[in-house]
C-alpha positions as CSV (number, residue, x, y, z in Angstrom):
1,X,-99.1,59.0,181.1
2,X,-98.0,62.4,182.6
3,X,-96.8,62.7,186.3
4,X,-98.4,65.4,188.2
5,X,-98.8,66.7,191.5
6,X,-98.2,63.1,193.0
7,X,-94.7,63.2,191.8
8,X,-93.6,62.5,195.0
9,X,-95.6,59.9,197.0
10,X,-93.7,58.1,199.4
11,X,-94.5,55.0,197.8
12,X,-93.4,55.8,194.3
13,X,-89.9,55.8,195.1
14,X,-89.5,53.1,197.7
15,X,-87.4,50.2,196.8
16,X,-88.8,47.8,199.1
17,X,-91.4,47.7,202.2
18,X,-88.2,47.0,204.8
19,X,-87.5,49.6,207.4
20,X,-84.0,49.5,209.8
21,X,-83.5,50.8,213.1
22,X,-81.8,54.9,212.4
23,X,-78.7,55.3,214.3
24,X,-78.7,58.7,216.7
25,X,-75.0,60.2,216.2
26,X,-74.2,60.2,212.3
27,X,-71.1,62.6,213.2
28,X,-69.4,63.9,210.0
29,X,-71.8,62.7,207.9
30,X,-74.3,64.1,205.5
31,X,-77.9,62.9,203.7
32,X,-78.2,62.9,200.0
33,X,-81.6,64.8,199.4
34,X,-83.1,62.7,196.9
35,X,-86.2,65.5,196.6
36,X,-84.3,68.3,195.9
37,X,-82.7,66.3,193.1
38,X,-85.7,65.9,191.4
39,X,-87.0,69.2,192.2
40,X,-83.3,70.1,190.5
41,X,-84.2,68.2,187.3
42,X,-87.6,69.5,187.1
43,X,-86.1,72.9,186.8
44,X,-83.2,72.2,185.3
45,X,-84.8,69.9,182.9
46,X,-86.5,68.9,179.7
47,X,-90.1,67.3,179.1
48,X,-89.1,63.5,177.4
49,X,-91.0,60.6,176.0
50,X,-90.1,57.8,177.5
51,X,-91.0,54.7,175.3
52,X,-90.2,51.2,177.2
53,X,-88.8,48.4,174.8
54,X,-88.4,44.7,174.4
55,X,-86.7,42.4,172.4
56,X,-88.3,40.8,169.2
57,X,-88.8,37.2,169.9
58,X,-88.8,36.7,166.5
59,X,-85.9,34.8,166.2
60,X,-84.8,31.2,164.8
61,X,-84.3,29.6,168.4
62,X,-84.3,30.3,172.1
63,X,-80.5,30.0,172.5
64,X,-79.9,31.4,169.0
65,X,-79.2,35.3,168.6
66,X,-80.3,34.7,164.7
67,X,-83.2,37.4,163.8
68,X,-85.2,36.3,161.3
69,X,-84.9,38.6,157.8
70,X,-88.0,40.8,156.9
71,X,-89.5,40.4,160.4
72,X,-93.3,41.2,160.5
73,X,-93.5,42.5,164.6
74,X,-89.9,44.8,164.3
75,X,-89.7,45.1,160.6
76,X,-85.9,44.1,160.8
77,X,-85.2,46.4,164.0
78,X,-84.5,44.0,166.7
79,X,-86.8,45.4,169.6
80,X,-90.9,46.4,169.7
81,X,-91.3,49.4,171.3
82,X,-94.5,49.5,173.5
83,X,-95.7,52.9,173.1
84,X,-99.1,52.1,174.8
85,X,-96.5,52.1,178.3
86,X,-94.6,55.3,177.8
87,X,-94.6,57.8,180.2
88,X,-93.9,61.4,179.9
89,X,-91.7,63.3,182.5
90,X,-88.6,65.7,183.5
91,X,-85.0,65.0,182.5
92,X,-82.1,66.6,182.4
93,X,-80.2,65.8,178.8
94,X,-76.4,67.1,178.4
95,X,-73.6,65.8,176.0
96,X,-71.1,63.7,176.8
97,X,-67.7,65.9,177.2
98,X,-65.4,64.7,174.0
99,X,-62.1,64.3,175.1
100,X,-63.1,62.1,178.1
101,X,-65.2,60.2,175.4
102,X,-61.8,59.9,172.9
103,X,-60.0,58.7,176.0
104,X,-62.5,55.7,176.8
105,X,-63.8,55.0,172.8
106,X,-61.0,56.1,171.0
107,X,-63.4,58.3,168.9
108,X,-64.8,61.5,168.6
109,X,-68.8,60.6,168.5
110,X,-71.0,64.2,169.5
111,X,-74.2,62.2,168.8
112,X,-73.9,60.6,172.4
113,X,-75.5,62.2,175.3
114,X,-76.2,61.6,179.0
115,X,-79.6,61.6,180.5
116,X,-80.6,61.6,184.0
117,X,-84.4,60.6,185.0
118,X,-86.0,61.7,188.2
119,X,-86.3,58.8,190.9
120,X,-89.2,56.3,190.4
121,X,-88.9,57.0,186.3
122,X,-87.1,53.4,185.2
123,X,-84.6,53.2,182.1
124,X,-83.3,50.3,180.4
125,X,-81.3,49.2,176.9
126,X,-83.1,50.3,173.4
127,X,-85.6,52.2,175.7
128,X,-86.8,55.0,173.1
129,X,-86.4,58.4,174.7
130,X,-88.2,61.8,172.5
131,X,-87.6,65.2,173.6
132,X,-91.1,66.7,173.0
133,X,-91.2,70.3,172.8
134,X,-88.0,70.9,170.4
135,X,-87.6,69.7,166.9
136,X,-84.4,67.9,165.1
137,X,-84.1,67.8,161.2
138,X,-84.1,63.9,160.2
139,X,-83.4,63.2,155.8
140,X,-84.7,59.9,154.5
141,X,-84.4,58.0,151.2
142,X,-87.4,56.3,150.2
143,X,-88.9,53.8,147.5
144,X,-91.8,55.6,145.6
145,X,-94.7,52.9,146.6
146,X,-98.5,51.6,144.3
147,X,-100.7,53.6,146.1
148,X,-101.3,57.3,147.2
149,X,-99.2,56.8,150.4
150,X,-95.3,56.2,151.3
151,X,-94.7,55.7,154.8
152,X,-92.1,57.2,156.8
153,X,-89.4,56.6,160.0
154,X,-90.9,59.4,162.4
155,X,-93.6,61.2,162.7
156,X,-93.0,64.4,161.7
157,X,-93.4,67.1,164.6
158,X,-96.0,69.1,165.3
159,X,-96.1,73.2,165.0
160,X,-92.5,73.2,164.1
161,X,-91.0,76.3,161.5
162,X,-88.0,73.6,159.8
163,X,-89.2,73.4,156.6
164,X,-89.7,70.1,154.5
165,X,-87.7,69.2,151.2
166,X,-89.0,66.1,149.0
167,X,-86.5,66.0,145.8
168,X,-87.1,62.5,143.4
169,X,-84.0,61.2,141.6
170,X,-84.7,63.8,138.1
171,X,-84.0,66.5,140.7
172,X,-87.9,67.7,140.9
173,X,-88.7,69.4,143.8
174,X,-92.6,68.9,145.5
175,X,-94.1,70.8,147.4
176,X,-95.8,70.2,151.0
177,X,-99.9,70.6,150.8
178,X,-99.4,71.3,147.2
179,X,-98.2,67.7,145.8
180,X,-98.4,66.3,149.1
181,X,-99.5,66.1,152.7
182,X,-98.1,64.0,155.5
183,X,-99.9,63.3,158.9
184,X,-99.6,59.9,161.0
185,X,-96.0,58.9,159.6
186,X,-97.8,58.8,156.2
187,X,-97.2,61.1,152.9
188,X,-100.4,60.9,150.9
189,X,-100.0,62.0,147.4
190,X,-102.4,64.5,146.2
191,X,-102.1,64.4,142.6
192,X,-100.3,63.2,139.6
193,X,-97.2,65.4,140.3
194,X,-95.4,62.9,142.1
195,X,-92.2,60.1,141.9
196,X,-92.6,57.4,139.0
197,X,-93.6,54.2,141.2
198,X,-90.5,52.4,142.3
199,X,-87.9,55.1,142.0
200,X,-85.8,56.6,145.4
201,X,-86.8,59.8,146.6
202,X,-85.6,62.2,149.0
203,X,-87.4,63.6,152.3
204,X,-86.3,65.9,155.0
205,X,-88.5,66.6,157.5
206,X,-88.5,67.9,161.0
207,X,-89.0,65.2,163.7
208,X,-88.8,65.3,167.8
209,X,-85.5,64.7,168.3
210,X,-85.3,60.9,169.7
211,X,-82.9,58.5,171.0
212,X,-81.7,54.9,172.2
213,X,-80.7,54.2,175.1
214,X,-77.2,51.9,174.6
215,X,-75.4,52.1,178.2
216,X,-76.8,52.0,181.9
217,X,-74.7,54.1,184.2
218,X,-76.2,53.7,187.0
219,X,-79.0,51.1,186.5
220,X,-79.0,50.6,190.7
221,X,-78.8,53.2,193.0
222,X,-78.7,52.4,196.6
223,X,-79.9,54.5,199.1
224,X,-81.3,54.9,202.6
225,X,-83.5,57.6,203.0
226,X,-83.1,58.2,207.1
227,X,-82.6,61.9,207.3
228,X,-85.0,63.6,210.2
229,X,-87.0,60.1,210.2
230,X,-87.2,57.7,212.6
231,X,-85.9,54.6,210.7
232,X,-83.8,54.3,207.7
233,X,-86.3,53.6,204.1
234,X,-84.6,52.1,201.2
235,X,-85.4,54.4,198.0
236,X,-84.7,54.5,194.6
237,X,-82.4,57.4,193.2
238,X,-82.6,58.6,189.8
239,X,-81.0,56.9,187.0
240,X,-78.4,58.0,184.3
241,X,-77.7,56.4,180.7
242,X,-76.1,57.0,178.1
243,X,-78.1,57.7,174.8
244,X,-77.7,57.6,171.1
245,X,-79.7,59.3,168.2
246,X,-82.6,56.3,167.8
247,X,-80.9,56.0,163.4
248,X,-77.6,55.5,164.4
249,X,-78.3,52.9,167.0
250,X,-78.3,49.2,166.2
251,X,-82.0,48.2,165.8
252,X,-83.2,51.7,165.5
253,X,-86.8,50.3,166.7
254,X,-88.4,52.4,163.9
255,X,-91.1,49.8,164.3
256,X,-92.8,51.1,160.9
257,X,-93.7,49.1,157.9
258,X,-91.7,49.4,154.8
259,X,-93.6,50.7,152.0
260,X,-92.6,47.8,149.0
């Protein structure tokens, strides 16, 4: 789902239906322009995939945190993403500023960052965010499969220059559309010049660059939108979190199946 020119219908970013009396004299004090902040991310901003996640109820009891091994719906991740529900919109994605990071974490970590959504565009934990139009590099180690195919982490993105690299564990080198192809998180073998069944391989290939969200900073904005209007409206304002590369998170929410 992509927003277009109906970003900003009164009704997407209203909080409730209740409405309050506006006080005349407001002396000293100033509205927050919640439209010009979004116009500010638009601008500002970058086009993200916004994939909405839950947790795997596949787990050993309801009060029990136990997740059960080799899990057929997450595939050992912990959370089913629900791409069917993502949305695609502005944000505007910075990293986090070390020392104050050091301070807080007592760690230098530069594979945080900070996102901020415009209002009415909703954020919550493992929610998978992918930055569309740029690419990232991503290198995987993987168990040369039966068949013709060996399945990957990402998808691999689209019209991107980063070159691929597939080295098997006697140090051959194969070659993309010559040994192999890959489409649809799949690499499909194209003849006999491939890994002996059963031995690691390595791949590195680009991907969108794509993230976890692990912390809510603001998860609840309140606001009264009252400027030049009669009576004061409760609206949502955008949301911020912070957001780790989607490997290095606990339960990346890969979501893929392991090739045996």
């Amino acid at each position: 789902m992509r927003y277009a020119d109906e970003y900003w219908v009164e009704t997407m970013t209203h909080a409730s239906t209740n409405s309050y009396p506006k006080r005349v004299a407001k002396p000293g004090r100033v509205d927050l322009m919640p439209e010009e902040f979004n116009n500010l991310i638009e601008d500002q901003g970058i086009m993200v995939r916004i994939i909405p996640a839950v947790l795997c109820p596949n787990r050993t009891g309801l009060y029990d945190t136990n997740h059960k091994l080799d899990c057929p719906l997450c595939f050992g991740d912990e959370v089913i993403d629900i791409r069917c529900k993502a949305i695609e919109d502005w944000a505007y994605v910075q990293g986090i500023k070390l020392d104050k990071n050091f301070e807080v974490q007592g760690v230098w970590d530069v594979k945080d960052a900070q996102i901020t959504v415009r209002a009415g565009v909703r954020l919550y934990y493992a929610y998978k965010i992918e930055i569309i139009d740029f690419s990232s590099v991503f290198n995987q180690l993987l168990n040369r499969g039966i068949g013709d195919t060996d399945r990957v982490r990402y998808n691999p993105a689209p019209d991107c220059d980063t070159p691929y690299y597939l080295v098997d564990s006697a140090g051959i080198n194969y070659e993309l559309n010559i040994d192999y192809k890959i489409s649809d998180y799949q690499i499909r073998w194209l003849g006999i010049n491939r890994p002996a069944t059963g031995k690691l391989y390595s791949f590195t290939y680009p991907v969108l660059p794509t993230f976890r969200v692990v912390e809510l900073i603001h998860e609840n904005r309140y606001y009264y939108k009252a400027f030049r209007q009669s009576k004061k409206t409760p609206v949502q304002l955008p949301q911020q979190a912070i957001i780790k590369l989607d490997f290095l998170s606990k339960g990346s929410g890969s979501n893929i199946e392991r090739t045996p």
